[in-house]
C-alpha positions in Angstrom: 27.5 -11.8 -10.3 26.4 -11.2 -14.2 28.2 -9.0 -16.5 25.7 -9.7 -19.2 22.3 -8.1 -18.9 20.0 -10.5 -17.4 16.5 -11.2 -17.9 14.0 -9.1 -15.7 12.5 -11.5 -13.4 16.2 -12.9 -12.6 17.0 -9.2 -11.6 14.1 -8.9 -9.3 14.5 -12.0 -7.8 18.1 -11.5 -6.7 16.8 -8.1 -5.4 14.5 -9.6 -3.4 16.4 -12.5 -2.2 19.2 -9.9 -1.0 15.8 -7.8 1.1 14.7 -11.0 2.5 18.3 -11.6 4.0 18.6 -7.9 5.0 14.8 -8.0 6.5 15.6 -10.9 8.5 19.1 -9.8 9.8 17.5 -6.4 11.0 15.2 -8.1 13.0 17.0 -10.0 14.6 20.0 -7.8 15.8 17.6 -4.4 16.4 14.0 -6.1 16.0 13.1 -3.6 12.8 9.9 -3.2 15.1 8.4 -0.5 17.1 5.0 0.7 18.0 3.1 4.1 17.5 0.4 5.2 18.3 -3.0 4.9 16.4 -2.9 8.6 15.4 0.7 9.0 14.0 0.3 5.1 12.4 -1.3 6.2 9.0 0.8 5.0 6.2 2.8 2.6 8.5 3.2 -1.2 7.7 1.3 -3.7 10.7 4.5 -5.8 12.0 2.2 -8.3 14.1 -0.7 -9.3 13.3 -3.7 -8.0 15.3 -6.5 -9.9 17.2 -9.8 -8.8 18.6 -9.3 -9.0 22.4 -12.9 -9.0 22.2 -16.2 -9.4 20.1 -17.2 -6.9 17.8 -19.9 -5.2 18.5 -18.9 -6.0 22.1 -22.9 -6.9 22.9 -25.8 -7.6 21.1 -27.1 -4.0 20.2 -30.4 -2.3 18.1 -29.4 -1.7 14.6 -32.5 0.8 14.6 -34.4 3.7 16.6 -37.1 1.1 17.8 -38.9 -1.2 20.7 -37.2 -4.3 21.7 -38.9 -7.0 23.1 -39.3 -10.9 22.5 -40.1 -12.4 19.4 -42.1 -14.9 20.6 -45.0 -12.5 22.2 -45.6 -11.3 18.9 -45.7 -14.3 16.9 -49.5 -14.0 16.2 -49.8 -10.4 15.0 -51.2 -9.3 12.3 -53.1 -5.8 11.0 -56.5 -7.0 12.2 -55.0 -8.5 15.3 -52.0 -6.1 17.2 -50.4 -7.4 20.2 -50.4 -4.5 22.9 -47.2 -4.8 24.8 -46.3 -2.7 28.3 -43.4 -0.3 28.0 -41.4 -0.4 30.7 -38.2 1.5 30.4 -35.9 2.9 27.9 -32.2 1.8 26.6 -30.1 4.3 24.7 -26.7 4.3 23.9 -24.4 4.3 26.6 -27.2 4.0 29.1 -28.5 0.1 29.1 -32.1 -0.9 30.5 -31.1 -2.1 33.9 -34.0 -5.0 34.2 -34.6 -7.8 32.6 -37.5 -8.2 30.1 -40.3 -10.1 30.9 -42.8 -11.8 28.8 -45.5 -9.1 27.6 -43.2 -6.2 28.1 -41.1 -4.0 25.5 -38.6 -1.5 26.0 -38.0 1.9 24.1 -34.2 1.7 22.3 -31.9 3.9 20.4 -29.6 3.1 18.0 -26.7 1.0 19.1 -28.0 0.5 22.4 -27.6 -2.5 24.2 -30.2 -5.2 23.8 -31.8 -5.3 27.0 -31.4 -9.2 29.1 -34.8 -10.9 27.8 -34.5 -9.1 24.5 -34.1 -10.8 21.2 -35.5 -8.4 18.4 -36.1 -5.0 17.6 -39.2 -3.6 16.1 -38.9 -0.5 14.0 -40.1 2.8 15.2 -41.9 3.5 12.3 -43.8 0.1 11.6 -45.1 0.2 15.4 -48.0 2.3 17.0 -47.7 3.4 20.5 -50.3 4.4 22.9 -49.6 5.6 26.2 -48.1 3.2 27.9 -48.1 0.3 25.3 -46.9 -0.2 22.1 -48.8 -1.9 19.5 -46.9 -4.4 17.1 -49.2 -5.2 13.5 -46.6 -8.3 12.4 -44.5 -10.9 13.8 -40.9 -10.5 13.6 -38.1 -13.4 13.8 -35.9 -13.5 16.6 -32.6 -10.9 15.6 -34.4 -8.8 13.3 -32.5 -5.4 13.3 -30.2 -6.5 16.1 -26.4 -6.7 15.6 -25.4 -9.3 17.5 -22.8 -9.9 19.4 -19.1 -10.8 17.2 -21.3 -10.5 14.7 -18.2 -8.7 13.0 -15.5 -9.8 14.9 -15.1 -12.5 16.9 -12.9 -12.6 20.3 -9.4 -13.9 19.2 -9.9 -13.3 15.3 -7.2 -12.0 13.6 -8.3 -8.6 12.1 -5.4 -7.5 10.6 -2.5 -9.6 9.4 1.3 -8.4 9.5 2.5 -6.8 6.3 -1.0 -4.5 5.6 -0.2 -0.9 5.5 -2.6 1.1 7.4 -4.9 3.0 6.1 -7.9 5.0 7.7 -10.1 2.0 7.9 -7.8 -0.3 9.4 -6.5 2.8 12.5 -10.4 3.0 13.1 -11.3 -0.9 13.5 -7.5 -1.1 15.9 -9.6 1.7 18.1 -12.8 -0.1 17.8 -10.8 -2.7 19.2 -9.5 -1.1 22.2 -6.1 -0.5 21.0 -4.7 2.5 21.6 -0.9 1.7 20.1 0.1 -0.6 17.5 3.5 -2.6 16.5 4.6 -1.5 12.8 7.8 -1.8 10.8 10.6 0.5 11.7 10.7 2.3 8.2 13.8 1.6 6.1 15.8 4.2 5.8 16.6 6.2 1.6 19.5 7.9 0.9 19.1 9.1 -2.8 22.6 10.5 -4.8 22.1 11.9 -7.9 25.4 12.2 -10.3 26.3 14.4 -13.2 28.0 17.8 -14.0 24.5 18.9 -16.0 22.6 19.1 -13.0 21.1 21.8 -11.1 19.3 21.9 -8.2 15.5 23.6 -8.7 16.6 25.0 -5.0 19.7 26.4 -6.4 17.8 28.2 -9.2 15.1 29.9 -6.8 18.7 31.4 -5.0 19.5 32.9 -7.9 21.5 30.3 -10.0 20.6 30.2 -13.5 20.6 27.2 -16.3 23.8 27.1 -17.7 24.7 25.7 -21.5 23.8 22.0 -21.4 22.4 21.9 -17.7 19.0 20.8 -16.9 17.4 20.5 -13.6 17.8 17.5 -10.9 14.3 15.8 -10.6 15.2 12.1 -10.3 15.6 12.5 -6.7 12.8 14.3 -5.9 10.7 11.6 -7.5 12.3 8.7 -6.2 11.8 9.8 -2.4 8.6 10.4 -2.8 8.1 6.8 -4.6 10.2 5.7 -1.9 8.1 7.6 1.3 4.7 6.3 -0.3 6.5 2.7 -0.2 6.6 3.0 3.8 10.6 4.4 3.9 12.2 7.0 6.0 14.3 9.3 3.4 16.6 10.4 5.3 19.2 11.7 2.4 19.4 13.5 -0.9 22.2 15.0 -2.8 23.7 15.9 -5.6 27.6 15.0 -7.3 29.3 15.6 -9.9 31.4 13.5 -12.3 34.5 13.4 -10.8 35.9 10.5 -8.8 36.8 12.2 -5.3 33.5 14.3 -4.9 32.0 10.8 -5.9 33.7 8.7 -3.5 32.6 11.4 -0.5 29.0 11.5 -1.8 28.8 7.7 -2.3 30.6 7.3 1.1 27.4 9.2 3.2 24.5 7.6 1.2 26.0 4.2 2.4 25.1 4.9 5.8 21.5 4.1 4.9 19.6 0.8 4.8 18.8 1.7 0.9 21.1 3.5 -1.1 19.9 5.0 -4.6 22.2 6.3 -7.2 20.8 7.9 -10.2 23.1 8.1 -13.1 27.0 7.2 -13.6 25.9 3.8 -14.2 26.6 2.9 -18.2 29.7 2.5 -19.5 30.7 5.6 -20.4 34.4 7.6 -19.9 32.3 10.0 -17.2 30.7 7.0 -15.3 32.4 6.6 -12.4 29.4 4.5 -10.1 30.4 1.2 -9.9 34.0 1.3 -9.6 33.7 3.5 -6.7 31.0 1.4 -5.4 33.5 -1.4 -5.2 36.5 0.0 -3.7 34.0 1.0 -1.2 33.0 -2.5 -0.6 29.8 -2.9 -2.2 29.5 -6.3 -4.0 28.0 -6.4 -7.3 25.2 -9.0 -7.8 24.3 -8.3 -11.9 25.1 -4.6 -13.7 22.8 -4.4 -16.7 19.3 -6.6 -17.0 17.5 -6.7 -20.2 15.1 -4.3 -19.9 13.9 -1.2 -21.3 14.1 1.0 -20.3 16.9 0.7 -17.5 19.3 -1.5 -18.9 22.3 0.2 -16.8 20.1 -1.0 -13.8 23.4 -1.8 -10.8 22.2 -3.7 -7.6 24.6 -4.7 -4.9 25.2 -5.6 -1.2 27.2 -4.1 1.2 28.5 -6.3 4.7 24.8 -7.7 3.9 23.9 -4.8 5.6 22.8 -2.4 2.7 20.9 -2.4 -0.3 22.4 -0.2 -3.0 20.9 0.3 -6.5 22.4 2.0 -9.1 19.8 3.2 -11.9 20.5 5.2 -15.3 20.4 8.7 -15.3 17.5 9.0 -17.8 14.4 10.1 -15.7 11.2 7.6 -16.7 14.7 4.3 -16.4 14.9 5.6 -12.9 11.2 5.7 -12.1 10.5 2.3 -13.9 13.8 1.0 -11.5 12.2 2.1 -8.8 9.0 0.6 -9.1 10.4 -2.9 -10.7 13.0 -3.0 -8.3 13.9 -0.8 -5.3 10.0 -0.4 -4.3 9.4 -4.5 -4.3 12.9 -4.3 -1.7 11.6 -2.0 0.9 8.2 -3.4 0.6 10.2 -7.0 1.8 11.8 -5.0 4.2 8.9 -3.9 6.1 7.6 -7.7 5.9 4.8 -6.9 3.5 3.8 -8.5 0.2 6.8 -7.1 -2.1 5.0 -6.9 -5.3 1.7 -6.8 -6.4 -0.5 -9.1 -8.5 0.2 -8.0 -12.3 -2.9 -7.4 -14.4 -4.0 -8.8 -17.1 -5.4 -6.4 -20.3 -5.3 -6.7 -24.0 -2.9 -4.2 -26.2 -4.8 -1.6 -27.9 -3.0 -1.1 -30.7 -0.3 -3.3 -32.0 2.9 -2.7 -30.9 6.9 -2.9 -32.6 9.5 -3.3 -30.2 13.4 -4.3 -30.3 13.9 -8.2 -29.5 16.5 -9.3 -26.5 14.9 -7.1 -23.9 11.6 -7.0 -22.0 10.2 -3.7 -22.6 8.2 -1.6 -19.8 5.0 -0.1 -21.6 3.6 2.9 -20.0 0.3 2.6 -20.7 -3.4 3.7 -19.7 -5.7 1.0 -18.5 -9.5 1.0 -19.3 -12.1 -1.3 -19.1 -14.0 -2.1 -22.6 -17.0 -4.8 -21.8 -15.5 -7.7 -19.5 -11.8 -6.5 -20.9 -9.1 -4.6 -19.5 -7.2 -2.7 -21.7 -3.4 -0.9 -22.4 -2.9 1.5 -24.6 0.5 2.8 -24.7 0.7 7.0 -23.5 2.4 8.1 -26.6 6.1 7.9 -27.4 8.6 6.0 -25.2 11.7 7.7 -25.0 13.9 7.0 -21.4 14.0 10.9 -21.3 10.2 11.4 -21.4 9.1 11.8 -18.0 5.7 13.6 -19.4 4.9 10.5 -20.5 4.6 8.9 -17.1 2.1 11.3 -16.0 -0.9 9.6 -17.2 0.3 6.2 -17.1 -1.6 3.5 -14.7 0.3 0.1 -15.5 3.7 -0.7 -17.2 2.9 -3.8 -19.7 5.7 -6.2 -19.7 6.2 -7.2 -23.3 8.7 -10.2 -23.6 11.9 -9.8 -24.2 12.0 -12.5 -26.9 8.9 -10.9 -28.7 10.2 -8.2 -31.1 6.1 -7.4 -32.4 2.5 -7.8 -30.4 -1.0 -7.3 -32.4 -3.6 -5.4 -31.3 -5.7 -7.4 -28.6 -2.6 -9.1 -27.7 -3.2 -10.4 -23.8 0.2 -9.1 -21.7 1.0 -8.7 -18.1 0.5 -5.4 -16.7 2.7 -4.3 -13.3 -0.1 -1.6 -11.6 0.7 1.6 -10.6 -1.6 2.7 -8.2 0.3 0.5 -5.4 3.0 2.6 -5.8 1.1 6.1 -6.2 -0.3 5.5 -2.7 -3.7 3.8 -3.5 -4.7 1.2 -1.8 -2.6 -2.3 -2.3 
């Protein structure tokens, strides 16, 4: 445990330690696996890998509207010498030429049709001349042209998909290509999200009839977070609202424990009013660090309860919960689910210089843009904790050292992407 803020990447990697022991403990007393079915799998996370129980394409099929036929009989063409070849039958997709082709012979073919037995290229519909009964071929073609052979794609035992991809469109239609009709994923972790302090109000309580009071602003931390947190591959399956005071707190706390991931916004500094952590340990949560050097989120709480639960505590302040999210509780349930738990930081020069406070690693939100063969950041405008606005347009979060208290213009820094995060594709 660390009462001192500590750095960053000693944060995260305690965070992800403690999901790695959690991951592993789940599947092994419940298996954390299940498997759904191709049409309700979008978004899910692949929990085995995936191999082709057979070649893709599953036959050697036309690639164009065309004649097959052998290369060799028409090895001698030319324009001023054709090679007349007998039609005898047509193949067209889902209806194969029964016979086998013999030398001298051709066969009519559809697209994706299967290459008829004695077949080994495809002439094109429109560079061939037919008459009657016979089709007349002007140039010589190599054996395969316009035929998609057999595994050309996919060979039979070949791992398409590997454990720990989230499934998009593309990878649910290449599992049905495949023949398979259900698929094992990741049982989603499951969110509880608790948001603390007297100031809040509910937008749902305002659309009853409940009005802003002096000094009260609405929740929106939670709505955020568990829809970071649903994008991430989680279950949310909790989200409320306390107040400052201890009982209330202990009650509230009490029920979001009873999820894999618990997320508590605000209640977290050090204030007279912040009740968090002290509650969290007489419920028998155990702290691993309270404060990292960071900013914003230098509250940030993470601690384990029975090994059994993951419970972050972030501050209060709307773009430090965001930020805590994406540094830390998104890189958790992405270990949970057994996929890649972070991913690769960019690399982009500042566009401006850039005066920050020494001690902490600060989390630029920042546009990204590509300027010849460069990426790069430019910070969205002003930084304040309480500026969600300035979040909207932000693609990256540049990690400025903690020990740097100043960074030129065309500075190179590591950039943490958003898009993963924002549901594009990882």
């Amino acid at each position: 445990m660390s009462k001192a803020p500590i750095p960053l990447e000693d944060a995260r990697a305690q965070v992800l330690a403690a999901a790695g022991e959690l991951a592993r403990a789940r599947l092994a007393e419940d298996g954390a696996i299940e498997t759904a079915a191709i049409e309700q799998a979008l978004g899910r996370t692949l929990a085995q890998e995936l191999r082709a129980p057979h070649p893709l394409p599953p036959f050697d099929a036309s690639a164009m509207d065309g004649y097959a036929l052998r290369a060799a009989d028409v090895a001698e063409a030319g324009p001023q010498s054709p090679v007349a070849l007998s039609l005898c039958g047509e193949a067209r997709a889902g209806h194969p030429f029964s016979g086998t082709l013999q030398s001298g012979q051709a066969v009519v073919i559809s697209t994706g049709a299967m290459l008829p037995v004695g077949a080994d290229a495809v002439a094109r519909l429109e560079e061939a001349r037919r008459e009657g009964r016979h089709v007349l071929i002007d140039r010589p073609l190599r054996a395969g042209s316009d035929v998609r052979a057999a595994g050309e794609e996919v060979a039979p035992g070949e791992v398409v998909l590997a454990a720990g991809r989230r499934l998009s469109p593309v990878e649910l239609a290449l599992a049905a290509a495949l023949g398979y009709a259900r698929v094992p994923v990741a049982r989603p972790p499951r969110v509880a999200l608790l948001a603390t302090g007297d100031e809040l109000l509910t937008p749902a309580a305002e659309a009853s009839g409940a009005t802003l009071g002096a000094g009260q602003i609405f929740e929106s931390n939670t709505y955020g977070l568990a829809a970071l947190a649903q994008l991430a591959g989680a279950s949310v399956v909790g989200r409320s609202h306390a107040r400052d005071e201890r009982e209330q707190l202990a009650e509230a706390l009490e029920r979001t424990l009873a999820a894999d991931v618990a997320v508590i916004c605000g209640g977290v500094s050090v204030g007279p009013h912040d009740h968090v952590s002290e509650t969290l340990a007489a419920l028998g949560v155990e702290r691993r660090f309270h404060g990292v050097a960071l900013q914003p989120g230098k509250p940030t709480w993470f601690g384990v309860q029975r090994s059994r639960r993951l419970v972050f505590g972030l501050p209060g302040n709307p773009v430090s919960a965001l930020v805590g999210f994406v540094l830390f509780v998104g890189p958790a349930l992405r270990s949970l689910l057994g996929a890649d738990p972070v991913p690769e930081r960019l690399q982009a020069r500042l566009a401006e210089g850039y005066r920050k406070q020494p001690g902490r690693t600060l989390a630029l939100r920042c546009t990204l843009r590509q300027e010849a063969e460069r990426l790069v950041a430019a910070p969205t405008g002003a930084q304040g904790s309480h500026l969600l606005s300035s979040l909207r347009d932000a693609q990256g979060l540049a990690i400025l050292p903690a020990e740097r208290g100043e960074l030129a213009a065309g500075e190179l820094v590591a950039v943490e992407p958003l898009a993963p995060w924002l549901g594009w594709r990882w």
